[in-house]
N, C-alpha and C positions, 0 to 999 in steps of 0.2 A: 504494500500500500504506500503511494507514495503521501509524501507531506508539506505542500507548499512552501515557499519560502520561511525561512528560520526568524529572518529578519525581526519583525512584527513581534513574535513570540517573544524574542532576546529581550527587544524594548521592556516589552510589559511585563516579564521577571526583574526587570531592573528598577523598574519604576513602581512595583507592587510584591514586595519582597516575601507578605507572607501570602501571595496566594499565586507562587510560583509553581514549577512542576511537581509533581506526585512526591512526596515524601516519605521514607519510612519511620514510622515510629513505634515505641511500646509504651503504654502509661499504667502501671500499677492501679489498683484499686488503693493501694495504699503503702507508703513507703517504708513504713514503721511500725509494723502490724502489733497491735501488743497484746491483743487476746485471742490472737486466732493461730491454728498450727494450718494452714495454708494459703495461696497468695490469689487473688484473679487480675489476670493484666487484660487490657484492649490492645489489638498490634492492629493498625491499614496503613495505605497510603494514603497522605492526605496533601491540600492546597493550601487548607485554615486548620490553625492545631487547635483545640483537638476534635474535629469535628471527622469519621470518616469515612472514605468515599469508596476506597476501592481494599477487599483483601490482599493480605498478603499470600499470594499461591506460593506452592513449591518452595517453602524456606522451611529449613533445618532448624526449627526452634531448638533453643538448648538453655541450660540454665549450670549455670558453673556455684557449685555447693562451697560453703564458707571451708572447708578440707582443701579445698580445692581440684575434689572430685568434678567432671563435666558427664552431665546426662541429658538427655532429652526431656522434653517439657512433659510432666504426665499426661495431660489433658490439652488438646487442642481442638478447639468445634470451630470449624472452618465457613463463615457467611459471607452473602454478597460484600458488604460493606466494609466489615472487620473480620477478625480471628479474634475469638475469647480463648485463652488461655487459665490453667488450673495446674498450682503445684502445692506439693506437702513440702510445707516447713517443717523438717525433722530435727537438722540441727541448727545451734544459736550461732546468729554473728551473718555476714552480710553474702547477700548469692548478686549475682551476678546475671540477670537474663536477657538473652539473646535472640535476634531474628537468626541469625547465621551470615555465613554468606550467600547472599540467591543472588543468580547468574541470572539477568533481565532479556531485555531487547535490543538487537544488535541493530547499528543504524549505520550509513554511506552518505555524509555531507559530500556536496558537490558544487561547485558554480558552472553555473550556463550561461552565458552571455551577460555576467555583473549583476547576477541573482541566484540567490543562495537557496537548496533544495535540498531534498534530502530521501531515502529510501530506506524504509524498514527490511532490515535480512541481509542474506548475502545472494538471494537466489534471483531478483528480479535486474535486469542490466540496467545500465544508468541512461539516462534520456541519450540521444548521439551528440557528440561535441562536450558534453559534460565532464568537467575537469573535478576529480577525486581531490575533496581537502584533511575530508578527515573520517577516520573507518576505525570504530569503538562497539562496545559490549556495556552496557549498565552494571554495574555490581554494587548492592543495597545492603545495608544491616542498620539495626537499629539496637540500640541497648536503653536497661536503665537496671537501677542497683535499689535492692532489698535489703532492708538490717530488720533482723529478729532479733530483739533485748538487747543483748551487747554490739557494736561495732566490731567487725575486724578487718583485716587490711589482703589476706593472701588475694581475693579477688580482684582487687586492684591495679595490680602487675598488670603489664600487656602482654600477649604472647608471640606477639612477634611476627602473627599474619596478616596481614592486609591493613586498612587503612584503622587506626584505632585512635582513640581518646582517652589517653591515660591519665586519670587521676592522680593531683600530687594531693588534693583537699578531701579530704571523704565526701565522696557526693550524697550520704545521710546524715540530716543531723542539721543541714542548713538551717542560717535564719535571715531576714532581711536584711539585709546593709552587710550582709558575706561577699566574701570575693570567693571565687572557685575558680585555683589554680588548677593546667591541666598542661600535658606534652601533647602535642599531634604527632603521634607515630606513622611510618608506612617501611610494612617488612621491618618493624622494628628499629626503623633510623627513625631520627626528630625531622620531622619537613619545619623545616625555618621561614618565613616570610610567607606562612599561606593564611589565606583568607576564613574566619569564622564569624558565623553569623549565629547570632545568641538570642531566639524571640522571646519576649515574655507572651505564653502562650494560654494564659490562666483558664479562657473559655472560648467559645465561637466569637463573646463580644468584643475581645483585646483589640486595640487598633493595629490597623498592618503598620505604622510608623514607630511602633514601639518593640524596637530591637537595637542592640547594639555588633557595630562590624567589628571584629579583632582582629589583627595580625600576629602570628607569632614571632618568638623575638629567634634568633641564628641559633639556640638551642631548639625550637618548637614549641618551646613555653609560650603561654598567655593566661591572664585570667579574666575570669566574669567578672561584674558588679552584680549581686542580686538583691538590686534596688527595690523591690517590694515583695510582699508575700504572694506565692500562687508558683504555679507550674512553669520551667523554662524548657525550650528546647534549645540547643545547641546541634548546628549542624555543619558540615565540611563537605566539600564537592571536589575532588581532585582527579585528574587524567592522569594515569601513568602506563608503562609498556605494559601487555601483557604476557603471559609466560610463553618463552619459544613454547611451539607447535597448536598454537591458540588459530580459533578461525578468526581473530581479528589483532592487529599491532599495537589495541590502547584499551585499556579497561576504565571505564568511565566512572569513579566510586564514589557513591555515595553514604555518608555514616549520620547518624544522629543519637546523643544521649537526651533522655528525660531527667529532667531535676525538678523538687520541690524546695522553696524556702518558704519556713515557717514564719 
C-alpha cells in the first residue's frame, strides 16, 4: 500500500507532539500496589496518552522479577484497542514489565521528482524514476517498573539489547518537583546528544504543549523535571543499522517508559 507524500505528516508531528505516530506504551493499574499480591497493566498504541487506539499484536510481553528472574506475563487478553495484562506479585521489591521487542512494518522512502513517498514492505517496486532514500523496519517496546513494599535496584541494570532507558533514579517512589535521572542506552553504549521527549501525560485532557524536549549530555545522561503530580511518558525514536543478514539496512526504534509522580 503505498503512502502519499511524508511531507504533510512530518509537519504535523512536529507541530503537535502529543498526537504524533502510534506509540507504545504500558501503564500499571498501579505503581505501588500495597495490598494486593498481583498487578493489571493496559499496553496499545496510542497518538494521546493515555487514551488507546490500536493493540499491541505479536509482542513478547515479559516481566523481569525483583531476583532478576525474566518470565513471560501470566495473563495476557488481547482487544481491538489494548492488551490487558495480569501478573502474581510473589516476591517483594521492584519487577520490571515489558512489551518486548516486536518487529513492526517495514517501509521504502523514496523521492520522485522533489516529493517524498513512501511504500509499505519490500515486495511492491517503487513508482519508475523513484530514487530510494531511506529503507527501515519499526522496532517498538514499551516499559514501566512495579515496587511491591520494598524498592530494589537489580531491575534497573540494562541488558544491553537494543535501545533502552536506564534508570540512575528509581522510577518508584517519585514525587512532584523530582528530577529522574536516566542513561539512553543502544546495545549497551550511552547514545550522547539524542533527543527525548518527556509528556506529562496525566489523562486524555493534558494539553499537547505540555512536554519537555531533552538532550543527553556525551555520556547519554539527562534528566526529567517532574513538575507536577500525575503520569509521564518519556519517549526516544532512534534509527540505527540493522543486524547483517536483516531484510532491511536500519531498524527504526522506538522505546517508551511510564512514570508516576506523586
Amino acid at each position: 500500500m503505498k503512502i502519499k507524500s511524508l511531507a504533510l505528516a512530518s509537519t504535523m508531528m512536529m507541530l503537535a507532539p502529543i498526537a504524533n505516530a502510534h506509540t507504545p506504551y504500558l501503564k500499571p493499574l498501579s505503581f505501588e500496589p500495597v495490598s494486593r499480591d498481583s498487578m493489571t497493566l493496559d499496553a496499545s498504541f496510542a497518538e494521546q496518552f493515555f487514551v488507546p487506539e490500536v493493540a499491541i499484536s505479536n509482542a513478547p510481553f515479559e516481566v523481569e522479577q525483583p531476583d532478576g528472574s525474566i518470565v513471560p506475563v501470566e495473563t495476557v487478553v488481547n482487544l481491538k484497542t489494548r492488551n490487558v495484562l495480569e501478573q502474581t506479585l510473589e516476591q517483594e521489591g521492584t519487577y520490571k514489565f515489558s512489551t518486548g521487542k516486536r518487529l513492526g512494518a517495514i517501509f521504502r522512502v523514496y523521492d520522485l521528482n522533489g516529493e517524498r513517498g513512501s511504500v509499505r514492505g519490500n515486495e511492491e517496486p517503487l513508482p519508475e524514476g523513484a530514487v530510494l532514500t531511506e529503507h527501515f523496519q519499526s522496532v517498538t517496546s514499551a516499559v514501566a517498573y512495579v515496587t511491591k513494599k520494598c524498592p530494589t535496584k537489580k531491575v534497573l541494570a540494562g541488558t544491553g539489547k537494543g535501545l533502552e532507558i536506564v534508570p540512575a533514579t528509581h522510577p518508584n517512589g517519585l514525587f512532584a518537583g523530582d528530577h529522574f535521572e536516566f542513561t539512553l542506552q543502544y546495545e549497551g553504549k550511552p547514545l550522547a546528544e539524542q533527543t527525548v521527549t518527556v509528556y506529562f501525560a496525566n489523562d486524555q485532557f493534558s494539553e499537547e504543549a505540555d512536554f519537555q524536549k531533552l538532550t543527553t549530555n556525551s555520556k547519554g545522561v539527562a534528566s526529567a523535571t517532574l513538575d507536577k503530580q500525575g503520569l509521564y511518558l518519556l519517549q526516544v525514536r532512534v534509527k540505527e543499522a540493522a543486524p547483517e543478514g536483516e531484510a532491511v539496512p536500519l531498524y527504526s526504534y522506538t522505546t517508551t517508559l511510564t512514570l508516576e509522580a506523586f
